[in-house]
PASE-552719 format. One record per residue: residue number from 1; residue in one letter; x, y, z of N, C-alpha, C, O, CB in turn. Coordinates in steps of 0.1 Angstrom, whole numbers, plus 5000, padded with zeros to 4 digits. Glycine has a CB too. Example, Ala and Ser with C-alpha at 12.3 -4.5 7.8 and 13.67 -1.06 7.14 Angstrom:
! residues 2
     k   r   neast   nnorth    nup   caeast   canorth   caup   ceast   cnorth    cup   oeast   onorth    oup   cbeast   cbnorth   cbup
     1   A    5132     4943   5078     5123      4955   5078    5132     4967   5078    5142     4967   5085     5113      4955   5090
     2   S    5128     4978   5071     5137      4989   5071    5129     5000   5079    5134     5011   5080     5141      4994   5057
This chain:
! residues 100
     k   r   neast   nnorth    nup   caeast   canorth   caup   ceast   cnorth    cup   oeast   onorth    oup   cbeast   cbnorth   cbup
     1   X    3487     5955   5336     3489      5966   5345    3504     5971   5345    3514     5964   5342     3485      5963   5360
     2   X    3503     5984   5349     3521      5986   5348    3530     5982   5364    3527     5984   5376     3524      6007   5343
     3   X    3542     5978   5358     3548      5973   5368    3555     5983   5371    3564     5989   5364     3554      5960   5368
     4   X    3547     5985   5389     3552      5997   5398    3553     5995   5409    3547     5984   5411     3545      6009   5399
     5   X    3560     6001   5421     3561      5992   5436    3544     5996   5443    3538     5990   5452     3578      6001   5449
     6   X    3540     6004   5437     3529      6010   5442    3516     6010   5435    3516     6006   5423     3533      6022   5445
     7   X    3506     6014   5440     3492      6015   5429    3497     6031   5423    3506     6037   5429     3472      6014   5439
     8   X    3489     6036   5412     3487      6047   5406    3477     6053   5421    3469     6046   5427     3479      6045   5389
     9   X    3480     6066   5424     3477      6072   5433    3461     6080   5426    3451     6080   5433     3491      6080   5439
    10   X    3461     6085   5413     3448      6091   5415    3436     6083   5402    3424     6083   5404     3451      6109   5412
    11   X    3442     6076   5391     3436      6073   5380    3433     6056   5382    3442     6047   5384     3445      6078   5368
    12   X    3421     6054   5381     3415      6043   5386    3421     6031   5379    3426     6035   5368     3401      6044   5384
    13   X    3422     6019   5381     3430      6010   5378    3425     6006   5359    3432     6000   5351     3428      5996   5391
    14   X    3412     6012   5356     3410      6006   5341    3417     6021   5336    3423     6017   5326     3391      6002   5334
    15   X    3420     6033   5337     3421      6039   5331    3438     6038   5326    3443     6044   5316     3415      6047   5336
    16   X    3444     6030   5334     3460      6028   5329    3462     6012   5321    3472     6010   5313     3472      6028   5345
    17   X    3454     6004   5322     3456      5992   5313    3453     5996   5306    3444     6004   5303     3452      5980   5314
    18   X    3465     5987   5296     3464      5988   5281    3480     5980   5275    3489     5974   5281     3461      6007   5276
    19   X    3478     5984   5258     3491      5979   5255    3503     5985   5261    3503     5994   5269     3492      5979   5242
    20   X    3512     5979   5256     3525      5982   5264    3532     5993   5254    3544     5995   5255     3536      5967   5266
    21   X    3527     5997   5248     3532      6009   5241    3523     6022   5249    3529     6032   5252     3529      6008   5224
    22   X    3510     6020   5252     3501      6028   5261    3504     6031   5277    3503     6041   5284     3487      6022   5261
    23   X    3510     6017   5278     3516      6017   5294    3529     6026   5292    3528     6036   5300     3522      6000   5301
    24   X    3542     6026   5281     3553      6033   5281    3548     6048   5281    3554     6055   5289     3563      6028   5269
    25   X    3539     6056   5274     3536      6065   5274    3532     6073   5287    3533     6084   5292     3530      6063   5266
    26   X    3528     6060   5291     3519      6068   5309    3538     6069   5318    3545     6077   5323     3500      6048   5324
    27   X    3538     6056   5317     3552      6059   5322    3563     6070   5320    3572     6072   5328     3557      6049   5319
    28   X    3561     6076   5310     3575      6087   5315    3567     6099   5321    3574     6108   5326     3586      6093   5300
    29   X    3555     6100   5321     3552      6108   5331    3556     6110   5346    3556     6121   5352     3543      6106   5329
    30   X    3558     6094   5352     3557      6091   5366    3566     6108   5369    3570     6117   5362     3567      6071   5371
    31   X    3567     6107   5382     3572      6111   5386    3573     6110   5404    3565     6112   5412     3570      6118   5380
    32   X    3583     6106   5405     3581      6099   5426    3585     6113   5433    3593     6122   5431     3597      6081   5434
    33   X    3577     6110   5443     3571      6105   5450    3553     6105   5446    3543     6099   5450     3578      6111   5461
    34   X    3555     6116   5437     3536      6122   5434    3529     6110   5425    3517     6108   5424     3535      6139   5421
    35   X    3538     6102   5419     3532      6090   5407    3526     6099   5400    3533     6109   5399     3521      6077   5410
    36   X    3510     6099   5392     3509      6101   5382    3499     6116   5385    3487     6118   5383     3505      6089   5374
    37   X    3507     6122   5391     3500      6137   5394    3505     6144   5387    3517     6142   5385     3500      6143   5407
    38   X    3497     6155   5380     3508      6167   5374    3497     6179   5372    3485     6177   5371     3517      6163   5358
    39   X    3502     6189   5370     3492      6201   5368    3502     6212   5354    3514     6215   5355     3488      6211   5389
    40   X    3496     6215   5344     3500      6219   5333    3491     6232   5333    3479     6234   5333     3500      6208   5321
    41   X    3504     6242   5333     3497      6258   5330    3499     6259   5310    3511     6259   5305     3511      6274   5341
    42   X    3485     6261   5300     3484      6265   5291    3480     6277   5286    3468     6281   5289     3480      6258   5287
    43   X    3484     6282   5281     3482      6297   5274    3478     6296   5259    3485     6293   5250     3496      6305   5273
    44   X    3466     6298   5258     3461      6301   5242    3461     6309   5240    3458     6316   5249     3452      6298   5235
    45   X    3462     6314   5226     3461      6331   5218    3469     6328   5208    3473     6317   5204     3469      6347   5226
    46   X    3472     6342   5201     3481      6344   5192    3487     6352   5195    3483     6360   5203     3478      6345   5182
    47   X    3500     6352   5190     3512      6363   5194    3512     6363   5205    3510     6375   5209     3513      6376   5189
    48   X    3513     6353   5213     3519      6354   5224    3534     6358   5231    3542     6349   5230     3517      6346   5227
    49   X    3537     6369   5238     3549      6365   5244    3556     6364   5249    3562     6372   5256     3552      6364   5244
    50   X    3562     6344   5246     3564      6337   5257    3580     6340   5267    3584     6332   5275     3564      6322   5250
    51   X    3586     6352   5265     3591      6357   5274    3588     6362   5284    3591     6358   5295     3596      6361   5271
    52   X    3582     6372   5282     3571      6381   5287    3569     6370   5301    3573     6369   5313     3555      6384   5274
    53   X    3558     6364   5290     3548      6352   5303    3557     6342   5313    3554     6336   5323     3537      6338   5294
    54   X    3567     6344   5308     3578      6335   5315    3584     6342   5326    3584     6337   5337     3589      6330   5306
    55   X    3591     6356   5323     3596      6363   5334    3583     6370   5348    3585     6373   5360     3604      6376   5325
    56   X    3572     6369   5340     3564      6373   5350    3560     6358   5361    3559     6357   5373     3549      6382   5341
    57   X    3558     6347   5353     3559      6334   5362    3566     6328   5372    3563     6321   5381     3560      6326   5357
    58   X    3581     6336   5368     3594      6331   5373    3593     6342   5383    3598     6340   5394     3607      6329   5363
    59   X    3588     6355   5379     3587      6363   5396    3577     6360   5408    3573     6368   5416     3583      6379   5394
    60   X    3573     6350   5407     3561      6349   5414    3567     6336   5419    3561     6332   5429     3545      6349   5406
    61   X    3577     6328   5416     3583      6315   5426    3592     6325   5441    3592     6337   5443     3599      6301   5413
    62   X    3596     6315   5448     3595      6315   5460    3617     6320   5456    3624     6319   5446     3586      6296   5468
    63   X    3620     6323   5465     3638      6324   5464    3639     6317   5472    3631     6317   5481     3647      6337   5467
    64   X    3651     6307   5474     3656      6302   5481    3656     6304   5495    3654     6294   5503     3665      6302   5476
    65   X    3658     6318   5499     3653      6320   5513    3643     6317   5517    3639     6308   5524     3653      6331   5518
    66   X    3634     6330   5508     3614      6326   5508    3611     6312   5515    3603     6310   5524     3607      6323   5489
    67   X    3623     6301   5506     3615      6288   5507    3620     6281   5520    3613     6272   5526     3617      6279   5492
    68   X    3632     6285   5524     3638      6280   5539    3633     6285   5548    3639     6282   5558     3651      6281   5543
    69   X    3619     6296   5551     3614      6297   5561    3605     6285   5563    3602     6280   5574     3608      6310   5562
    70   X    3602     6283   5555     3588      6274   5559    3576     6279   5563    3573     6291   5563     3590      6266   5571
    71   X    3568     6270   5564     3550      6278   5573    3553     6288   5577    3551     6298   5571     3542      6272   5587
    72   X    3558     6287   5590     3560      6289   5601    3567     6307   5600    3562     6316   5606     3568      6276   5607
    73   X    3579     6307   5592     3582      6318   5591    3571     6325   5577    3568     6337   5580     3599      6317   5591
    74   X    3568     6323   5566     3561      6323   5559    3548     6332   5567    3544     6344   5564     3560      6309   5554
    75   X    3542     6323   5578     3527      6334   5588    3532     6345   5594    3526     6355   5597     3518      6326   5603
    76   X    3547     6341   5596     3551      6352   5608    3557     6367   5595    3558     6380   5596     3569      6342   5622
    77   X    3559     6358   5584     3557      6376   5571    3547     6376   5569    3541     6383   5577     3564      6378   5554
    78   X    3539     6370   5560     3527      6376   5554    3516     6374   5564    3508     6383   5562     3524      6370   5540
    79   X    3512     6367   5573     3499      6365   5583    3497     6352   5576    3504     6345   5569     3485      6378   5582
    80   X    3486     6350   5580     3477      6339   5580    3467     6335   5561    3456     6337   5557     3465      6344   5594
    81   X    3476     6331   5556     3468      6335   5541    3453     6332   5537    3449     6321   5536     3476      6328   5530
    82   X    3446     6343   5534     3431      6339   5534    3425     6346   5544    3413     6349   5543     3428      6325   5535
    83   X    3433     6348   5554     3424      6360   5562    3424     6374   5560    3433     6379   5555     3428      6361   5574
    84   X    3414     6382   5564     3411      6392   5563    3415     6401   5571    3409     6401   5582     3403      6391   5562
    85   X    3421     6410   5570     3426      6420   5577    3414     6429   5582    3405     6429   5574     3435      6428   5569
    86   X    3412     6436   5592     3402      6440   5597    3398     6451   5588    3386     6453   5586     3404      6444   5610
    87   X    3409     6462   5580     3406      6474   5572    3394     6465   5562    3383     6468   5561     3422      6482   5564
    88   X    3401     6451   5555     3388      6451   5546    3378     6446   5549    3368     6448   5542     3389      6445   5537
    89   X    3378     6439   5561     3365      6436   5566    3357     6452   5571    3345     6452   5566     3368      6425   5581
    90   X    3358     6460   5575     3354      6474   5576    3347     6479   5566    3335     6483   5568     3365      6483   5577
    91   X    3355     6478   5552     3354      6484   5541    3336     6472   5533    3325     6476   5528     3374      6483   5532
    92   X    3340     6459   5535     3331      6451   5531    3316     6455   5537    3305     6457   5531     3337      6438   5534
    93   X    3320     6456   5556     3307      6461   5561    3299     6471   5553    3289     6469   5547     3308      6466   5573
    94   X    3308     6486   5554     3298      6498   5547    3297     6493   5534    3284     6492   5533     3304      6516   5545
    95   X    3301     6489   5522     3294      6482   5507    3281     6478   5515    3272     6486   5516     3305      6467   5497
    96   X    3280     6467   5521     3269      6460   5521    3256     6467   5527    3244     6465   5524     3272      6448   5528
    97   X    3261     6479   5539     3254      6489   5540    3241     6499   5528    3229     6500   5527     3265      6496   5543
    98   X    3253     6503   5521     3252      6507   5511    3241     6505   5502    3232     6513   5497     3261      6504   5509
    99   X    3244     6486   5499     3235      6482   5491    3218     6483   5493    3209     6482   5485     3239      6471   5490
   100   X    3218     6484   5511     3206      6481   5517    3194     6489   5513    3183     6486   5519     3208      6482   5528
């Protein structure tokens, strides 16, 4: 098993034994506090490009302010995320009207 202060948080205890070249590999993944969590954005195609996809990724993180509101100031800009504003709830009713 690999020697860690902690268990592997999501991958079940057979899926990390192995040789110690298999263990070094899992290992530089770690990363603390998450251990062996990670999520990887892939893009396939051809001629991709990777500027392009990059500047549009990098507009969509948070600015430094963005990120010092917190929740809290975060509900008090955008609302409640996932709720529905009454206009589209309105708009959803007559569609379904519609369909009848």
């Amino acid at each position: 098993s690999l020697d860690r202060p902690c268990k592997w948080k999501v991958l079940e205890e057979k899926a990390w034994q192995g040789s110690e070249e298999e263990k070094a590999e899992l290992r530089k993944e770690w990363q603390d506090p998450w251990g062996d969590r990670r999520q990887d954005l892939v893009f396939i195609g051809k001629d991709l490009k990777h500027k392009a996809i990059q500047e549009v990724l990098d507009s969509c993180l948070l600015t430094e302010e963005e990120l010092a509101m917190g929740l809290d100031g975060w509900k008090a800009t955008f609302g409640e995320m996932g709720d529905k504003d009454e206009d589209s709830e309105e708009e959803e009713d007559e569609d379904s009207d519609d369909e009848e």
